[in-house]
C-alpha positions in Angstrom: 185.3 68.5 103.3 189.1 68.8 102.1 189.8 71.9 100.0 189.6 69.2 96.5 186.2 68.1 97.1 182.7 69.6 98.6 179.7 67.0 99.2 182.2 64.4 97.5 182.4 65.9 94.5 185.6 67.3 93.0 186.2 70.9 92.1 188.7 70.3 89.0 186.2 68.3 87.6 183.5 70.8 87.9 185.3 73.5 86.7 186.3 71.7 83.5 183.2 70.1 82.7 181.7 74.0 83.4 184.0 75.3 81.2 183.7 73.4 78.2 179.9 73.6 79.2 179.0 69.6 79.9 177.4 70.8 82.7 174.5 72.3 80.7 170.7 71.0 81.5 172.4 68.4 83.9 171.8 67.9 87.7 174.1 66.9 90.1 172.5 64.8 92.9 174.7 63.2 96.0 172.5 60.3 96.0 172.1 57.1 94.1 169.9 57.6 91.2 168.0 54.6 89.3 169.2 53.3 86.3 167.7 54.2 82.8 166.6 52.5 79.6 170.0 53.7 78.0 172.4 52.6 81.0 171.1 49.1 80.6 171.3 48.8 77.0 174.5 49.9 77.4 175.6 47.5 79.8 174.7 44.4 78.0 176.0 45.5 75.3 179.3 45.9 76.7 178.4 42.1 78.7 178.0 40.9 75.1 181.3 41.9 73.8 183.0 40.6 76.6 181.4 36.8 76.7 182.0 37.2 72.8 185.5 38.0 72.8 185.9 35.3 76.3 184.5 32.2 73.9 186.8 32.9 70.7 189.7 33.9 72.9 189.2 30.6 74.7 188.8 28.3 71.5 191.7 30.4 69.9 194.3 29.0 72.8 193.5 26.0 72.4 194.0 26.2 68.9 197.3 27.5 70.0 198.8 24.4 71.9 198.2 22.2 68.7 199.2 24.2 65.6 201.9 26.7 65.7 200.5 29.2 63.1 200.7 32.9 63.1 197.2 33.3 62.2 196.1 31.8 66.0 198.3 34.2 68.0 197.0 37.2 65.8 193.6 36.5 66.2 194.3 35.8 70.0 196.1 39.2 70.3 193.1 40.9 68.5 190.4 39.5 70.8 192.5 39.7 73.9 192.2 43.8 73.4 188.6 43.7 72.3 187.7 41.7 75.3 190.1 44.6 77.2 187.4 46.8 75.3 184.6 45.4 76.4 185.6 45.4 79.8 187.0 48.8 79.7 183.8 50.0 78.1 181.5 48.6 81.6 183.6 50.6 83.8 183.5 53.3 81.8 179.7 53.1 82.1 179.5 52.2 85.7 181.8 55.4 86.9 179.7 57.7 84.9 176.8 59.6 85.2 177.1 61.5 89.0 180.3 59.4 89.8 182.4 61.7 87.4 182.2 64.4 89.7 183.2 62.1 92.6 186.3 60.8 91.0 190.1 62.7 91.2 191.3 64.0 88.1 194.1 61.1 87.9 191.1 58.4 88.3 189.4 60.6 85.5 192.2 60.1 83.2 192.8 56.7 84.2 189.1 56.0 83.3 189.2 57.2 79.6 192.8 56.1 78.9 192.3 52.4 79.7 189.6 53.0 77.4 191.8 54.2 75.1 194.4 51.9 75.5 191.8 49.2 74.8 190.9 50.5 71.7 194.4 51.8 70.4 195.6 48.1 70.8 192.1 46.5 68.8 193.5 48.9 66.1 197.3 48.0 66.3 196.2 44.2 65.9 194.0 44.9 62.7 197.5 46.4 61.5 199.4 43.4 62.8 197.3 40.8 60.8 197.5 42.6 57.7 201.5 43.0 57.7 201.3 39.2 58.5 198.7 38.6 56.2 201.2 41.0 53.5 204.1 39.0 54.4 203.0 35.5 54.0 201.7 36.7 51.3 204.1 38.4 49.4 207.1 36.9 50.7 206.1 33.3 52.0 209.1 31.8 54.8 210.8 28.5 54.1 210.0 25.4 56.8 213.2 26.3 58.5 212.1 29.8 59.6 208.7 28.7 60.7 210.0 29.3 64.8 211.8 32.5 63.8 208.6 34.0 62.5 206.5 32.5 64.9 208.7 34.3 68.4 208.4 37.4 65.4 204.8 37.7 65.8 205.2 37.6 69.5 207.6 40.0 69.6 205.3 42.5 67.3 202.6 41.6 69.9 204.1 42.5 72.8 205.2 45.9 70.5 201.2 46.2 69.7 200.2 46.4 73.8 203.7 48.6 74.3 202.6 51.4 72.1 199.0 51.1 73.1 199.9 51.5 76.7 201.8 55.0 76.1 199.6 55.9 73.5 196.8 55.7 75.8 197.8 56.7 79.0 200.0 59.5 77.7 196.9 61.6 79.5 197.7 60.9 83.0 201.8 61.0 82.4 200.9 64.8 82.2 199.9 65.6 78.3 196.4 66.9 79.8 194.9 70.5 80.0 194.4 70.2 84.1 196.3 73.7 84.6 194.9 75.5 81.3 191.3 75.6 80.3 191.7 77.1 77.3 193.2 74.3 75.8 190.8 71.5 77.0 188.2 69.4 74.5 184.6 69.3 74.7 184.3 65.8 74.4 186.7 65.0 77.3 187.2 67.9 79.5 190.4 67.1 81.0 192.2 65.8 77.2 194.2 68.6 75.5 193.2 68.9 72.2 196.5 68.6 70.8 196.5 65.2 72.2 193.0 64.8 70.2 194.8 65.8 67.2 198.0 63.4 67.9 195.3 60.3 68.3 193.7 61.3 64.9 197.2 61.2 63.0 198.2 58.0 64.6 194.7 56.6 63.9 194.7 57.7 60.4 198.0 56.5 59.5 197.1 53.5 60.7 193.9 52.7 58.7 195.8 54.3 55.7 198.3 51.4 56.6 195.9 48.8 56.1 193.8 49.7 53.3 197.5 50.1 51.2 198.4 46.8 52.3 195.2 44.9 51.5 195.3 46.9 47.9 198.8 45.2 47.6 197.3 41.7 48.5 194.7 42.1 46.2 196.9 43.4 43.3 199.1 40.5 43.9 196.1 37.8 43.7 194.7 39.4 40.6 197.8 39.4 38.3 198.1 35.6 39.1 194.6 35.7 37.4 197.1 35.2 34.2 198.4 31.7 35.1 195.3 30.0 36.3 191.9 32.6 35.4 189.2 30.3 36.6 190.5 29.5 40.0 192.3 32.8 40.4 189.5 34.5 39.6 187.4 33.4 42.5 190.2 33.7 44.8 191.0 37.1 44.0 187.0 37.9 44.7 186.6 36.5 47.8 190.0 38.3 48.8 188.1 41.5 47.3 184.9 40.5 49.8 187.6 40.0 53.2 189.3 43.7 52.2 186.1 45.2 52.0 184.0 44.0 55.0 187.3 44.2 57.4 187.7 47.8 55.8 184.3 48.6 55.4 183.3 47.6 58.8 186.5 49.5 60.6 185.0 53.0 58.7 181.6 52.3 59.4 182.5 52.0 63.5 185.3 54.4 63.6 184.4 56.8 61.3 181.5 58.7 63.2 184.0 59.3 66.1 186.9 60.0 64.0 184.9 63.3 62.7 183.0 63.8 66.1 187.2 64.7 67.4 187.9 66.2 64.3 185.0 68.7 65.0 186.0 68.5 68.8 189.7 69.5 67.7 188.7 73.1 65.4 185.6 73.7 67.6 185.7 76.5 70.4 183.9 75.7 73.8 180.3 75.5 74.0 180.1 76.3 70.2 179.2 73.0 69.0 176.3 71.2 70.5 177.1 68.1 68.7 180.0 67.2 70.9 177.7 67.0 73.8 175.9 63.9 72.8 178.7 61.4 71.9 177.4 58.8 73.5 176.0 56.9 70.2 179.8 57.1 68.2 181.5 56.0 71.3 179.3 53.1 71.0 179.4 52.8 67.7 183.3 52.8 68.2 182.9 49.8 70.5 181.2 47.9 68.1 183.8 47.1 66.3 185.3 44.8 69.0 182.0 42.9 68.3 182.0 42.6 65.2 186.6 41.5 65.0 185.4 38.2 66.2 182.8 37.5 63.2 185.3 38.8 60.6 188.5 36.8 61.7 187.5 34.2 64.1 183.8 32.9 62.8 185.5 32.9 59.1 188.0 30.0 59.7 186.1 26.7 59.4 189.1 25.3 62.3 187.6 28.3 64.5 184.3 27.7 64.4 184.7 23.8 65.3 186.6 24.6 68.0 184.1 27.0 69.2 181.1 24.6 68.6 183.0 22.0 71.0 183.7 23.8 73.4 180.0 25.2 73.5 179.4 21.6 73.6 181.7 21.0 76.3 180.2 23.7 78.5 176.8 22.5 77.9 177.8 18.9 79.0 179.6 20.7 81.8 176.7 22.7 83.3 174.0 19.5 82.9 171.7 21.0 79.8 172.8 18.3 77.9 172.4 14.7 79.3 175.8 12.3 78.3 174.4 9.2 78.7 172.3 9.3 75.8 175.1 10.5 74.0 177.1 7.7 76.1 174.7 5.1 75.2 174.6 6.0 71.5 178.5 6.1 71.2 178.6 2.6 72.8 176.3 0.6 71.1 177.3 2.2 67.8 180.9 1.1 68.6 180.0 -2.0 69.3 177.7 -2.5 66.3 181.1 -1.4 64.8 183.0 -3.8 66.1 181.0 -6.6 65.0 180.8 -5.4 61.4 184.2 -5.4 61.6 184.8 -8.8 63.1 182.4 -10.5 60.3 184.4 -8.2 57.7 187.3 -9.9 58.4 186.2 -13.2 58.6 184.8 -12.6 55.3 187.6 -11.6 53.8 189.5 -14.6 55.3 187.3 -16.5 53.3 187.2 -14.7 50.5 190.5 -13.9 50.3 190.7 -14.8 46.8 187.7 -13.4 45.1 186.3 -10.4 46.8 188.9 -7.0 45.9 189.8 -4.8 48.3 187.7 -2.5 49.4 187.7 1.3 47.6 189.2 4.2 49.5 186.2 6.4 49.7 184.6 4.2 51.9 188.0 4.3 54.0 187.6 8.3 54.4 183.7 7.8 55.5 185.2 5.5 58.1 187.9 7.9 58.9 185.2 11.1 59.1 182.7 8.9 61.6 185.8 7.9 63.7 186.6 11.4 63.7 183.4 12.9 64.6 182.7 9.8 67.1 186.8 11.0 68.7 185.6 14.4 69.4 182.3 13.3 71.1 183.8 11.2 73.4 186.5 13.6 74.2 184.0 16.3 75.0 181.9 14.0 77.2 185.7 12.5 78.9 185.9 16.3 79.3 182.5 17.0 80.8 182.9 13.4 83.3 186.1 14.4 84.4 
């Protein structure tokens, strides 16, 4: 064995997780163990998250190529680094347990800051889409700026996943408590706890950030209540309803963890024995990235058809759906159209004098059934090809 590791397991890792006493009532085995009821739950839950976040972030580019609107890259930036969370969250899981002890302290740190980074850049996008959301709002752009904002929102992106990336893995770039124990967290044995405490300011700033902002949007809808009361009135309720599930929901997840640090942060080692099972707020954390996609994706009416045909699409593509009944329906109801049309024609030929043209709500029942009937054969030109 090298003078680092004994059995494969490393001694700075020990000595930490000794130290801050996480290795209390826990065994250390060299071989594979099975894996339990939690693990698995777990798991899927993180599987969940990601083929969540995979579907909306699919439909969401899409939506992309045909309408240039800031709305689409937000919510694709937002589910990009949930789906990052999700991910993130599985390997967390799957080097835990006995593989801690097997991993270097720069793996370690790697570990928990790509988790961080995952999450850091979920919460920089909630603060992106309510500065948009502020902006547009407050100050709408002229047509001529439409591209300026647009390359904007790409540029604030690409800021987003900038300071998430430092923030995260500012860890493993040497802010960590490898060469003094004294300063090292409970929760994560190898974080200094001034860089817990660095992570709650930034964190709290930031959901300070957005609850000020979404006040100002809702301030701003309800004093246009004076112009217009009936139709302001609902519009400034349902903006009270967005504020407070997207705030609501961002406390409920974070908040559990947010204290759990806080408490990590003034606690001494092995004084608090609620640091050593965080399991159930790191979770709860995580759950937020399930739930983004609901709040902004599944609310948009243009979201959720793009996500129902490309669910269709899928199913057509994998054979649980069969196309030629769709195939054979589409055709003989075009060509039952066809012939209504022909005799329609000819009728009015006759006719031409008498019968008054025909009234325009039956021309947008037309327009809706060509619609629909467009998109069904696209999917199944889709699913052929």
């Amino acid at each position: 064995a090298s003078s680092g590791t004994t059995f494969g397991l490393n001694h700075i890792i020990l000595l930490h997780y000794n130290h801050t006493g996480r290795l209390q009532n826990r065994t250390i085995s060299t071989s594979s163990n099975s894996i339990s009821v939690s693990v698995l739950l777990f798991l899927s839950f993180s599987i969940f998250i990601i083929l969540e976040n995979l579907l909306v972030l699919i439909a969401v580019l899409t939506r992309i190529r045909t309408s240039r609107r800031w709305v689409y890259v937000c919510i694709a930036n937002i589910t990009l680094s949930d789906l990052l969370t999700g991910v993130a969250y599985l390997v967390n899981i799957c080097m835990s347990g006995n593989q801690t002890f097997r991993l270097t302290p720069a793996l370690w740190l790697f570990r928990e800051g790509m988790l961080f980074v995952a999450l850091a850049a979920s919460i920089f996008s909630l603060l992106l889409i309510a500065v948009e959301r502020y902006t547009t709002m407050m100050k709408p752009l002229p047509q001529k700026s439409t591209m300026t904002s647009y390359y904007r929102i790409y540029g604030l992106v690409v800021l987003c996943w900038v300071l998430a990336l430092v923030i995260g893995f500012l860890p493993l770039l040497g802010w960590n408590c490898v060469s003094s124990l004294d300063k090292c967290s409970t929760l994560l044995p190898l974080y200094s706890k001034s860089y817990i405490l660095f992570s709650l300011i930034i964190f709290f700033l930031i959901l300070l950030a957005i609850g000020v902002l979404y006040g100002a949007i809702y301030c701003h809808v309800h004093k246009t209540t004076q112009l217009n009361p009936l139709k302001s009135r609902k519009r400034s309720i349902a903006l009270l309803k967005t504020v407070v599930t997207i705030v609501g929901v961002f406390l409920l997840c974070w908040g559990p963890l947010f204290l759990l640090l806080l408490v990590d942060f003034f606690c001494e080692s092995r004084q608090c024995a609620l640091l050593f099972s965080a399991d159930f707020c790191i979770s709860l954390a995580v759950l937020n990235s399930g739930l983004n996609p609901i709040i902004y994706a599944l609310g948009s009416s243009d979201m959720r058809r793009a996500m129902a045909e490309l669910l269709c699409c899928c199913c057509l593509k994998m054979g649980f759906c069969n196309p030629e009944k769709f195939t054979s329906k589409d055709t003989s109801s075009t060509s039952e159209s066809r012939r209504d049309s022909l005799r329609n024609s000819f009728s009015k030929i006759r006719n031409l004098s008498v019968v008054s043209p025909p009234s325009t709500p039956k021309k947008t029942k037309k327009k809706d059934r060509k619609g629909r009937r467009s998109s069904t054969t696209t999917c199944l030109s889709v699913s052929s090809g």
